[in-house]
C-alpha positions as CSV (number, residue, x, y, z in Angstrom):
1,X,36.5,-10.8,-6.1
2,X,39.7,-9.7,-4.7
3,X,39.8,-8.7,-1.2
4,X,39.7,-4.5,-1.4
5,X,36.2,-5.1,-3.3
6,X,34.8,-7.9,-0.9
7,X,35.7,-4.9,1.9
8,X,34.1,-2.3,-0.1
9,X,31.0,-4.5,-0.9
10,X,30.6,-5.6,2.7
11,X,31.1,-1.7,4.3
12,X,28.5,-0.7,1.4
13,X,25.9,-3.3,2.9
14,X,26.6,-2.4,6.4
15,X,26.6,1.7,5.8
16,X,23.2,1.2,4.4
17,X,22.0,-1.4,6.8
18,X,23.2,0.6,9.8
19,X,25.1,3.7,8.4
20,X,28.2,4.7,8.6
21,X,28.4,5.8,12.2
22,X,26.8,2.3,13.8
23,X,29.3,0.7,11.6
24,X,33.3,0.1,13.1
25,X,36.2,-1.3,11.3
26,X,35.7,-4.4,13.4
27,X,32.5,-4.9,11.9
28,X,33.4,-4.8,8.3
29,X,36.4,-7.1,9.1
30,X,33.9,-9.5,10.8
31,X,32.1,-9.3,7.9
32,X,34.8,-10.6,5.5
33,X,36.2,-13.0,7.8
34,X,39.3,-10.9,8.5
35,X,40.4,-8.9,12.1
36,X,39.4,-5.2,12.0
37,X,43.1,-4.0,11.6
38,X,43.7,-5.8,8.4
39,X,41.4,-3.7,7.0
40,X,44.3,-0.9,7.0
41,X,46.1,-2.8,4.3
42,X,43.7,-1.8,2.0
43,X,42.3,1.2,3.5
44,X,43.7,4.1,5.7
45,X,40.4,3.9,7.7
46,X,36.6,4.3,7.3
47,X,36.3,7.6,5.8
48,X,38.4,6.1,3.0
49,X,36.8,3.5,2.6
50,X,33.6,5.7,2.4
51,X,35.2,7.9,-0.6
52,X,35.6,5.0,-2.2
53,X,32.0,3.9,-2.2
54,X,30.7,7.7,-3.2
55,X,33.1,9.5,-5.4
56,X,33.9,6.7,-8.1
57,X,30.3,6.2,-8.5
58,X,29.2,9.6,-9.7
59,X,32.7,10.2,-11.5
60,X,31.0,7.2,-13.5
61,X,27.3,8.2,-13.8
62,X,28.6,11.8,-14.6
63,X,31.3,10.3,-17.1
64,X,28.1,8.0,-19.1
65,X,26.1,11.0,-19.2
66,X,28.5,13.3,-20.7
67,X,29.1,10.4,-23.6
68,X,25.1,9.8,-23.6
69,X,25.0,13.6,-24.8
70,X,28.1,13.4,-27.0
71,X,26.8,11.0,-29.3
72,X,24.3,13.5,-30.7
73,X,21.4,11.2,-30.0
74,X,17.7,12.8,-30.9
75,X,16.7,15.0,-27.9
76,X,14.3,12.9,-26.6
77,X,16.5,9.7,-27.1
78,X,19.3,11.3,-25.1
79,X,16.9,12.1,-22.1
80,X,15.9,8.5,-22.1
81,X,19.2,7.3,-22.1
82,X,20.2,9.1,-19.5
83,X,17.3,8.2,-17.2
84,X,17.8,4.6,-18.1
85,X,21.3,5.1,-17.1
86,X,20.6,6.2,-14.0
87,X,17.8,4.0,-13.3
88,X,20.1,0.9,-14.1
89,X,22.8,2.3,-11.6
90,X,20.3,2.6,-8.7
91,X,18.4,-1.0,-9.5
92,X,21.8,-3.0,-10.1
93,X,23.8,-1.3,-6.9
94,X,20.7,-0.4,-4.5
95,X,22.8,-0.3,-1.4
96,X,25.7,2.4,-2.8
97,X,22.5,4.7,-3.9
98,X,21.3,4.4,0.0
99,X,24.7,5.1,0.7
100,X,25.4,7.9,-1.5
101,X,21.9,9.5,-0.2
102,X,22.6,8.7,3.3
103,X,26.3,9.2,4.4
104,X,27.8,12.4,1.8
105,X,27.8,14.2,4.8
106,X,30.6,11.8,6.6
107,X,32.9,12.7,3.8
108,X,36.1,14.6,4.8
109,X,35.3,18.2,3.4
110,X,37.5,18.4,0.2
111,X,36.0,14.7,-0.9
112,X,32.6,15.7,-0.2
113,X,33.3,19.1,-2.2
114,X,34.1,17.1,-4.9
115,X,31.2,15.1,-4.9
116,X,29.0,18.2,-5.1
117,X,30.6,19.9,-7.9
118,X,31.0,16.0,-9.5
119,X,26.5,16.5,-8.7
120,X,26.4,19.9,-9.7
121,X,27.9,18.9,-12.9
122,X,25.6,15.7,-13.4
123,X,22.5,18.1,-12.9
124,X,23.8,20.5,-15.1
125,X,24.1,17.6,-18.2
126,X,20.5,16.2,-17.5
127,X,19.2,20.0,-17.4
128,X,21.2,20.6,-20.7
129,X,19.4,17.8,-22.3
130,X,16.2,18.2,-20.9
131,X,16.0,21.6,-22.3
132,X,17.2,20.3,-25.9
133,X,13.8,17.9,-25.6
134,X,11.6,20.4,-25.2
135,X,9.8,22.1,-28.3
136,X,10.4,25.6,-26.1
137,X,13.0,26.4,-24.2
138,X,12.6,24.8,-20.5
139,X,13.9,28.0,-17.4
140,X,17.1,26.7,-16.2
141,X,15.6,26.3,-12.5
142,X,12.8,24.5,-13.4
143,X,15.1,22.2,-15.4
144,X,16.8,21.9,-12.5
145,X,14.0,21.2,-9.9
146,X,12.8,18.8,-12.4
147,X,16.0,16.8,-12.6
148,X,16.3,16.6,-8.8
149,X,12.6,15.4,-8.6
150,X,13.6,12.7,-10.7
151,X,16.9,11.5,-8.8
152,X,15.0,11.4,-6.0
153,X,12.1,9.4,-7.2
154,X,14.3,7.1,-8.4
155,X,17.2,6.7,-5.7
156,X,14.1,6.4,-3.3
157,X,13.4,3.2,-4.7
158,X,17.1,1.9,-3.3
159,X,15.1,0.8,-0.3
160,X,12.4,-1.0,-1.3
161,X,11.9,-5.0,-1.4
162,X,10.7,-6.2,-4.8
163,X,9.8,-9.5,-5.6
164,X,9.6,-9.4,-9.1
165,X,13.0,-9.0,-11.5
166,X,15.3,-5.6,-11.8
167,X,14.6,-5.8,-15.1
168,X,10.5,-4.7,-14.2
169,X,11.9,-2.6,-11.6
170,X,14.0,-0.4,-13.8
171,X,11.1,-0.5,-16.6
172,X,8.4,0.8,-14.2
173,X,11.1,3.2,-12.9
174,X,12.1,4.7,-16.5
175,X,8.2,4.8,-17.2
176,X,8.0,7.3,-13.9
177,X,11.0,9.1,-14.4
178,X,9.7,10.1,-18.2
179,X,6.5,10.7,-16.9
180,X,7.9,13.0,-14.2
181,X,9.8,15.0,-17.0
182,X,6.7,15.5,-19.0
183,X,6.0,17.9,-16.5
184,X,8.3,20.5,-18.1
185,X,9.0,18.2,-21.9
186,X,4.9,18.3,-22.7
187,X,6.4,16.1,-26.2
188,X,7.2,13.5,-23.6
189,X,3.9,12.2,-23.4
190,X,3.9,10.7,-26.5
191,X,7.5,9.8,-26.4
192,X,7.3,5.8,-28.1
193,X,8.7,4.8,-23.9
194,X,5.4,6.1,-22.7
195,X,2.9,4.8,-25.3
């Protein structure tokens, strides 16, 4: 691991631990081994190094689910894959979910504009596909409420201690996320993830 990710891996674990106002540029240097100021090599300060915890990540998420939906998948399949997707984000990087959830505010404005349009347009997929799945079509704001229900079911789970493998984790997680969806897909309940 080259030295910008062990800086962005260590400020992810202490934003999360402490968030990003307990946490100094001292602190993540400590962390790494390295004095505080040489964290300005990589970094013009905190709030970058913040960006780059948030903004890449839903760039990404927003990126898979846009080619999830592409691959003109079965409605039902695409839903799944999506959840999956996002399920397998928050179980394999737990602490960037926390700090995605926790810290979007600290953004400078124009970065944390972009994140919501970057979340506006995420919502927007999942609510597209959610209404393919259904045998009627789904109202937009439900599809939307549902959608947020569902990130936050699942991105509440960032904080948890489990003991038993993220593989389990993210199968009881996509089992509650497509149960969750049922709500407004009825044809979800016998989806072959839920039997």
């Amino acid at each position: 691991m080259n030295r910008r990710d062990q800086i962005l891996e260590a400020a992810g674990e202490l934003f999360a631990l402490s968030g990003y106002e307990g946490v100094g540029i001292d602190d993540i240097g400590a962390a790494i081994g390295v004095t505080g100021p040489a964290i300005y090599y990589y970094f013009a300060g905190k709030d970058a190094i913040l960006v780059e915890l948030i903004l890449p990540q839903i760039k990404r998420l927003l990126a898979a689910a846009r080619r999830l939906v592409d691959c003109g998948f079965e409605p039902l399949t695409t839903l799944s894959s999506l959840v999956s997707v996002h399920v397998d984000f928050v179980v394999t990087h737990p602490r960037l979910s926390q700090v995605h959830d926790r810290e979007l505010h600290n953004l400078p404005p124009a970065q944390q504009q972009e994140v919501r349009r970057q979340m506006s347009e995420y919502v927007a997929v999942w609510a597209a596909a959610l209404n393919l799945a259904g045998d009627a079509a789904v109202d937009p704001e439900e599809a939307r409420v549902a959608v947020q229900a569902v990130f936050g079911l699942v991105n509440s789970t960032a904080v948890l201690r489990w003991s038993k493998s993220r593989e389990e984790l993210a199968s009881v997680l996509n089992v509650l996320a497509l149960s969750a969806l049922a709500g407004v897909v009825p044809r979800l309940r016998t989806a072959p993830q839920l039997s």
